[in-house]
C-alpha positions, 0 to 999 in steps of 0.5 A: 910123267903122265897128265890125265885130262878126263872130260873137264876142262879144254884138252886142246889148249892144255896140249898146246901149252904142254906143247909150248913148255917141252919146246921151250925146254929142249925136252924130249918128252912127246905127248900121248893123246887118246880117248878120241870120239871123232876124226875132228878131235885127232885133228885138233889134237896133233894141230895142238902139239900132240905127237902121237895118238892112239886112235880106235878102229872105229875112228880109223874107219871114219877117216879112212872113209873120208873121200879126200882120204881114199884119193889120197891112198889111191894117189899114193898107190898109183904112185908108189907102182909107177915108182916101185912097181910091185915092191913090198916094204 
């Protein structure tokens, strides 16, 4: 089954309460959020109930150019050599 949400009505709560019925039901049903504009909608998405997301390379570029982020990256870089050296995965 597949719910459309254009632009009318609130997503986020429509998500949570999709969110809270497939929990209550045991389903194994995920919910596919997309058509995102911004970084703060992905957030309140997920935050929502969404599990997954499809997001564009021009709201992949603003996160990623988020300074938290780019510590993060670099925390998770610095890491990972110290543990695995130069190991690829």
């Amino acid at each position: 089954m597949s719910l459309f949400i254009g632009v009318v009505g609130i997503p986020y709560e429509l998500i949570n309460n999709v969110a809270h019925n497939i929990q209550s039901t045991d389903s194994e049903t995920r919910i596919l959020a997309a058509s995102f504009k911004n970084i703060d909608q992905v957030l309140k998405a997920v935050r929502s109930g969404a599990t997954h997301v499809t997001v564009g390379t021009d709201v992949i570029n603003l996160f990623l150019a988020d300074a938290n982020i780019s510590k993060a990256v670099d925390n998770f870089a610095s890491d990972w050599y110290q543990i695995h050296g130069n190991y690829e995965v």
